[in-house]
DSSP file (Angstrom, degrees, kcal/mol; ACC not computed):
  #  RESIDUE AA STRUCTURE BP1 BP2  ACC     N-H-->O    O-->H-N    N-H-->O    O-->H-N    TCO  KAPPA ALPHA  PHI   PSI    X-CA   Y-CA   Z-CA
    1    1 A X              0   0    0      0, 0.0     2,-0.8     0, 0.0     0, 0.0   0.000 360.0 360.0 360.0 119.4    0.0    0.0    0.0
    2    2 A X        -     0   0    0      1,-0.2     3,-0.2     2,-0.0     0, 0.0  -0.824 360.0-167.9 -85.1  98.0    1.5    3.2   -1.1
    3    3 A X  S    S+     0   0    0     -2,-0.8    -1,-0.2     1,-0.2     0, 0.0   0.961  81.9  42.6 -41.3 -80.3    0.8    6.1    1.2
    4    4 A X  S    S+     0   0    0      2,-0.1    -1,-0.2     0, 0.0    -2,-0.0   0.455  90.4 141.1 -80.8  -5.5    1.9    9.1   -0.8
    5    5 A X        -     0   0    0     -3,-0.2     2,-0.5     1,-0.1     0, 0.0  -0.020  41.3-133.9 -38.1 135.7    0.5    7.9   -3.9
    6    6 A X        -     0   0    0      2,-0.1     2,-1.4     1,-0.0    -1,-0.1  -0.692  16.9-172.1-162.3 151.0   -1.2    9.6   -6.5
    7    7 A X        +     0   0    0     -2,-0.5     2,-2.2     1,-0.1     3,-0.5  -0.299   8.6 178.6 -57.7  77.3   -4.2    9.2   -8.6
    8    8 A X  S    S+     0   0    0     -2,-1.4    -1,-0.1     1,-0.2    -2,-0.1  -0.305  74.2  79.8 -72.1  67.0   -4.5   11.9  -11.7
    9    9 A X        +     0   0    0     -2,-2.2     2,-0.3     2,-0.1    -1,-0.2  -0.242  69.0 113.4-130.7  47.3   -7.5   10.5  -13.0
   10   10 A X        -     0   0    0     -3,-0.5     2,-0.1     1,-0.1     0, 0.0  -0.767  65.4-122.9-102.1 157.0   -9.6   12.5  -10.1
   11   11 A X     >  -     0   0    0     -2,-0.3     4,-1.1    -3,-0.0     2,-0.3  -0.229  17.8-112.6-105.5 175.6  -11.9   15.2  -11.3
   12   12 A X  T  4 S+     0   0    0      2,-0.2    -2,-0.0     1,-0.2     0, 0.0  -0.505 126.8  66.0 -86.3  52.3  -12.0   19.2  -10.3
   13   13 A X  T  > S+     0   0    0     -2,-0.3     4,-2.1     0, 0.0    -1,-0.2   0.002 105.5  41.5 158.1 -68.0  -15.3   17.7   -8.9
   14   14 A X  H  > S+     0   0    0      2,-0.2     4,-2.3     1,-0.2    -2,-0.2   0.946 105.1  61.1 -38.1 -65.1  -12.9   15.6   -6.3
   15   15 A X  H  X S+     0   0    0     -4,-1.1     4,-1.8     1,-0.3    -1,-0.2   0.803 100.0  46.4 -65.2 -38.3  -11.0   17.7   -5.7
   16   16 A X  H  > S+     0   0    0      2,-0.2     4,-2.8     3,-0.2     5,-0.3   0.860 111.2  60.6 -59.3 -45.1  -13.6   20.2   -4.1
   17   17 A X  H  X S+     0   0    0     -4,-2.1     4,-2.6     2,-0.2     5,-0.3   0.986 108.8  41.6 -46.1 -66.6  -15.0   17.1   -2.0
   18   18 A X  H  X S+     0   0    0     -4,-2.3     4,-1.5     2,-0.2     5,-0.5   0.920 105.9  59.2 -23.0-104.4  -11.8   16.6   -0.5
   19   19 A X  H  X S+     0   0    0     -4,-1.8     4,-4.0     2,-0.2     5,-0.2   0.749 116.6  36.6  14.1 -83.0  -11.4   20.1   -0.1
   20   20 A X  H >X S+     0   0    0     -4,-2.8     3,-2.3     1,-0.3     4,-1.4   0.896 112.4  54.8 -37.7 -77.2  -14.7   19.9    2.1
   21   21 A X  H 3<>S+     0   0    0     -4,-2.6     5,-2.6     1,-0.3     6,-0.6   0.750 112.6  41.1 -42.5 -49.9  -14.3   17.1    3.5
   22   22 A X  H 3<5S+     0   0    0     -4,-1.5    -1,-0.3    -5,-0.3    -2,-0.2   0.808 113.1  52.8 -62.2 -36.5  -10.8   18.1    4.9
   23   23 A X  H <<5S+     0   0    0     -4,-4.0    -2,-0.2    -3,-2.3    -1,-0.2   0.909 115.4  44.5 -81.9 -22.0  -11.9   22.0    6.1
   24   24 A X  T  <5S-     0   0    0     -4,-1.4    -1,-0.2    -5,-0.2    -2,-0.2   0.326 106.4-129.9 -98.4   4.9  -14.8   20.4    8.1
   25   25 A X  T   5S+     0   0    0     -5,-0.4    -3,-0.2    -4,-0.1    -4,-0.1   0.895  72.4 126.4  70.5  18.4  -12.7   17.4    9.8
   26   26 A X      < -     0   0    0     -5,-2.6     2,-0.3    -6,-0.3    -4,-0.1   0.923  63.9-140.4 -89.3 -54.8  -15.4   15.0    8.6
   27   27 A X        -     0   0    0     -6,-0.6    -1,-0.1    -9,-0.1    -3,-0.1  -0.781   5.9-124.6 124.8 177.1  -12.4   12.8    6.8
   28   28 A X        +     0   0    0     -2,-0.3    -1,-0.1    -6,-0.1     3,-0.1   0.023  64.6 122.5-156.1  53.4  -12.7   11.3    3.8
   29   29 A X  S    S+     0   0    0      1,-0.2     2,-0.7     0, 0.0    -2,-0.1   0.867  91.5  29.6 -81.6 -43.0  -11.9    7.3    4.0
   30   30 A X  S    S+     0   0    0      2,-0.0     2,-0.4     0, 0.0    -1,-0.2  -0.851  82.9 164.5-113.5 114.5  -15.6    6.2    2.5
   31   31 A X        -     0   0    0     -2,-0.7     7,-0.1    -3,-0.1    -3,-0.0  -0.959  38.5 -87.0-144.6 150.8  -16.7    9.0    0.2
   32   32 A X        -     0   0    0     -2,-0.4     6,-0.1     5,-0.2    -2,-0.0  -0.018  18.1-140.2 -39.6 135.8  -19.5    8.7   -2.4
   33   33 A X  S    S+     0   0    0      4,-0.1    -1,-0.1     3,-0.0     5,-0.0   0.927  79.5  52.3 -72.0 -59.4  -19.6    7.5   -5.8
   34   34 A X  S  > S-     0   0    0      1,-0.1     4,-2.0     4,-0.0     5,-0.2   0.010  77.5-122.6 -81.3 169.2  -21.7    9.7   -7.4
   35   35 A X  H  > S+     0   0    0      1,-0.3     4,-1.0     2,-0.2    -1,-0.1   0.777 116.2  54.5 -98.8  -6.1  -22.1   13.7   -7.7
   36   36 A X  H  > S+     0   0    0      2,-0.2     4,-0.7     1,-0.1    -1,-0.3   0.690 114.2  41.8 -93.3 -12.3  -25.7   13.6   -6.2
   37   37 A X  H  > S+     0   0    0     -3,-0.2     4,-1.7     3,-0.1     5,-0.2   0.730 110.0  56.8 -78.0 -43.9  -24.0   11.7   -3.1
   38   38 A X  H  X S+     0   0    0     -4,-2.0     4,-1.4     2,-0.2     5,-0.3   0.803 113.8  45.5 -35.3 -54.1  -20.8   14.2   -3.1
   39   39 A X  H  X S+     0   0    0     -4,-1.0     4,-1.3    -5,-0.2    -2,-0.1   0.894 110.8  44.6 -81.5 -33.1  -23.5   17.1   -2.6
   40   40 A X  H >X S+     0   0    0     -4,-0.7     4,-1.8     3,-0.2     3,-0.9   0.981 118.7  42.8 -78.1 -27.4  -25.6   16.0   -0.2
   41   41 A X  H 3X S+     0   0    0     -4,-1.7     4,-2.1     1,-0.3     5,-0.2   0.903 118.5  47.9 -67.7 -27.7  -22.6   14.6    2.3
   42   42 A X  H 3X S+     0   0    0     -4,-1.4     4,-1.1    -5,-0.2    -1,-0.3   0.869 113.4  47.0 -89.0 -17.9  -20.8   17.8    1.5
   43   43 A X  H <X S+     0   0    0     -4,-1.3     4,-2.2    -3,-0.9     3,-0.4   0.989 113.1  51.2 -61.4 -70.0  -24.3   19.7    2.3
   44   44 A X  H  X S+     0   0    0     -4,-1.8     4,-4.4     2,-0.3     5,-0.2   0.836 107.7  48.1  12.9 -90.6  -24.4   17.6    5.2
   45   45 A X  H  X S+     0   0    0     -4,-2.1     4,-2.7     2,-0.2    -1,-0.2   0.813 116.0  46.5 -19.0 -75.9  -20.8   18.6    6.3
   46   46 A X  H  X S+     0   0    0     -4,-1.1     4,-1.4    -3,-0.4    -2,-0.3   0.804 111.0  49.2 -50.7 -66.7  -21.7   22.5    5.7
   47   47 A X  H >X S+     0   0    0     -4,-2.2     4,-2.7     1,-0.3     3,-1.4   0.984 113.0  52.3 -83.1 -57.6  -25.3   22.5    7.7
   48   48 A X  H 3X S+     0   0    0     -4,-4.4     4,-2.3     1,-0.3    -2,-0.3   0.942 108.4  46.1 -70.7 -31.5  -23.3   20.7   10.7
   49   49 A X  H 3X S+     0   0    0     -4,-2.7     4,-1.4    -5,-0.2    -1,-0.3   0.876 119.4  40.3 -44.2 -24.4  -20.5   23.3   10.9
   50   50 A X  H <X S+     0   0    0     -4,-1.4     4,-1.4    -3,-1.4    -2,-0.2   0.965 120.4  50.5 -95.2 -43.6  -23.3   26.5   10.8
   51   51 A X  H  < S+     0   0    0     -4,-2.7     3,-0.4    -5,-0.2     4,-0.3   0.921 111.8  43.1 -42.9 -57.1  -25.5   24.1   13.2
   52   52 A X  H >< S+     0   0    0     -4,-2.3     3,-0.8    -5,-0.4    -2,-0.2   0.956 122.9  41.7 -71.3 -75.0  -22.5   23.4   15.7
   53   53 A X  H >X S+     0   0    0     -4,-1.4     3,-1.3     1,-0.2     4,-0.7   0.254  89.9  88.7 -61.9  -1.0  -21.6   27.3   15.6
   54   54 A X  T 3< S+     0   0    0     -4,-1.4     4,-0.5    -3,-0.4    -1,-0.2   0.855  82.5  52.4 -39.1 -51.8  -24.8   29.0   15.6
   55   55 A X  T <> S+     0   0    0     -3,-0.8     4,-0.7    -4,-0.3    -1,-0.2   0.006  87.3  87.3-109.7  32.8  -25.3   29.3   19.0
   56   56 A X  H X> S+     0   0    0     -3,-1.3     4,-2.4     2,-0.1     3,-0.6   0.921  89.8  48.3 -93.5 -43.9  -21.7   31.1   19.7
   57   57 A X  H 3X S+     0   0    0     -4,-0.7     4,-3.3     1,-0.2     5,-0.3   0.882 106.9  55.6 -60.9 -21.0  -22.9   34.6   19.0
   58   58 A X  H 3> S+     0   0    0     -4,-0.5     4,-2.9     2,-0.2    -1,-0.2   0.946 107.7  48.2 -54.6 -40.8  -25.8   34.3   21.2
   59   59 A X  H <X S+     0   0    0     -4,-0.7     4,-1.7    -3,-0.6     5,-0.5   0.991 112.7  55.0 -56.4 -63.2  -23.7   33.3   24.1
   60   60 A X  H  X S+     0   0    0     -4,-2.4     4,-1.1     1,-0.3     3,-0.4   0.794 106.6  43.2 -13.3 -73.2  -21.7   36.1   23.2
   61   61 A X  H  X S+     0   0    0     -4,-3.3     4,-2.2    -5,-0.3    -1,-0.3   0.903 110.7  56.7 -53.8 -52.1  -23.9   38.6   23.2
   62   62 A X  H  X S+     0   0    0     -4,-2.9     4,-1.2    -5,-0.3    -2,-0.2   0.772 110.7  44.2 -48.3 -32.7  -25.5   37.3   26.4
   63   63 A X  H  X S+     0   0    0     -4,-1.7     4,-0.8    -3,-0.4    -1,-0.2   0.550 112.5  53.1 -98.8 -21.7  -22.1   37.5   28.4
   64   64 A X  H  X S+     0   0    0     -4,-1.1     4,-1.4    -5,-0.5    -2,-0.2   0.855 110.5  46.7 -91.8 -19.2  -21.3   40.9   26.9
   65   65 A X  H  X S+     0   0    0     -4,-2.2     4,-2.2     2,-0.2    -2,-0.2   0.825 114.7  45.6 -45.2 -52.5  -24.7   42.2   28.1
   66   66 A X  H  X S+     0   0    0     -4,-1.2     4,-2.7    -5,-0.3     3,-0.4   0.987 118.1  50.8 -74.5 -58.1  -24.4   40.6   31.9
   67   67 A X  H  X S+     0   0    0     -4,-0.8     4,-2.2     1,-0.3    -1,-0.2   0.699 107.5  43.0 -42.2 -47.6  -21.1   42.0   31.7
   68   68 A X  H  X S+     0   0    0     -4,-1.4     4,-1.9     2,-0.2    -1,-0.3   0.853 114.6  56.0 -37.1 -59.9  -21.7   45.5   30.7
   69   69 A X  H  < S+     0   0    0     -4,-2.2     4,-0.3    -3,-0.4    -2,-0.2   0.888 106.0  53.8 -32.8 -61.4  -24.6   45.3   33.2
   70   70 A X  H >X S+     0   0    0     -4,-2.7     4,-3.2     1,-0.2     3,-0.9   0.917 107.4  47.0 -47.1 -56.0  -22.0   44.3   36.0
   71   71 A X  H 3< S+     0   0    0     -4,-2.2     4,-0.4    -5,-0.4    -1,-0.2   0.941 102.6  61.5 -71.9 -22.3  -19.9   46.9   35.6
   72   72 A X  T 3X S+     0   0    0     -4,-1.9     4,-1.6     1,-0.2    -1,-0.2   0.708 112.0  43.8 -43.4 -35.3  -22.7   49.5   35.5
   73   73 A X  H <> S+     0   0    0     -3,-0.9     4,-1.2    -4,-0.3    -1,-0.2   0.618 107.8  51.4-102.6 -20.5  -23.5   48.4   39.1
   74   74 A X  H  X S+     0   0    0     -4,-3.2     4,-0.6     2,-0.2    -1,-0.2   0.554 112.8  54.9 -95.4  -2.5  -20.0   48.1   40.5
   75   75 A X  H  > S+     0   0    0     -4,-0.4     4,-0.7    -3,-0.2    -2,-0.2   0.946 114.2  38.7-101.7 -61.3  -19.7   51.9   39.0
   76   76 A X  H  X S+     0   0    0     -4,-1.6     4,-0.9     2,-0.2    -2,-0.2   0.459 111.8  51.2 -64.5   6.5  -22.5   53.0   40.8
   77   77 A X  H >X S+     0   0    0     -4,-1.2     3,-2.0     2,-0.2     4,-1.1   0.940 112.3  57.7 -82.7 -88.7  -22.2   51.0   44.5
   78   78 A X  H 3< S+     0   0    0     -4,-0.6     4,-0.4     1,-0.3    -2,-0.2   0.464 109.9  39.3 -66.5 -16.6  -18.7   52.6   44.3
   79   79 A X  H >X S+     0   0    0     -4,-0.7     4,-3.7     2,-0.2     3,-1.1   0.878 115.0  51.0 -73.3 -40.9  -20.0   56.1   44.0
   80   80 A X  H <X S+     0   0    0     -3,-2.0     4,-1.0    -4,-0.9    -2,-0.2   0.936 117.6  41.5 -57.0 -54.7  -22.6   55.6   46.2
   81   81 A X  H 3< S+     0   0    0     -4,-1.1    -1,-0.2     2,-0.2    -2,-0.2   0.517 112.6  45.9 -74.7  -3.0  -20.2   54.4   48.5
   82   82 A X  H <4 S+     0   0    0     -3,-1.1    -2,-0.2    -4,-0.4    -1,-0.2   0.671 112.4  66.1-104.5 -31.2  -17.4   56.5   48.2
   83   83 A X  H  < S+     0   0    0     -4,-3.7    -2,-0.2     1,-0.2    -3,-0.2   0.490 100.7  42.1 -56.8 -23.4  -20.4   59.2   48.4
   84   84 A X     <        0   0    0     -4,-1.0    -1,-0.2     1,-0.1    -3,-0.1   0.297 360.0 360.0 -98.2  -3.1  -21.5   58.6   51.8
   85   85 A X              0   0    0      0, 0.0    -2,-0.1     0, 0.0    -1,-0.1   0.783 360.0 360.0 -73.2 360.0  -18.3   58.3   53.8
């Protein structure tokens, strides 16, 4: 079994599966015969990255809101408190 081998009779068609397959981690040891099999798995691929990373700006947002909040309150208890001694 030859490791570094390689095939030229892969298509521009390949080469973008791969491609996918490689930026999304999925792998590519079993990949599909066909270009209607190539699209959905590489649909597939695509919908679970935006799935898995969806719910980072919300968090985001949520923690830059409480935060913001926080410091709003620690600016005014420390006036308030530097205000009555």
């Amino acid at each position: 079994m030859c490791v570094f081998c390689f095939d030229l009779s892969r298509s521009f068609v390949d080469s973008f599966w791969f491609a996918l397959m490689t930026l999304t981690t999925v792998g590519y040891d079993l990949n599909p015969a066909t270009m209607l099999g190539k699209v959905t798995g590489g649909f597939c691929a695509l919908l679970g990255v935006f799935i898995l990373t969806l719910p980072i700006p919300i968090v985001v947002n949520s923690f830059a809101s409480y935060y913001k909040n926080r410091l709003w309150r620690n600016e005014v208890c420390g006036f308030f408190v530097g205000f009555y001694e």
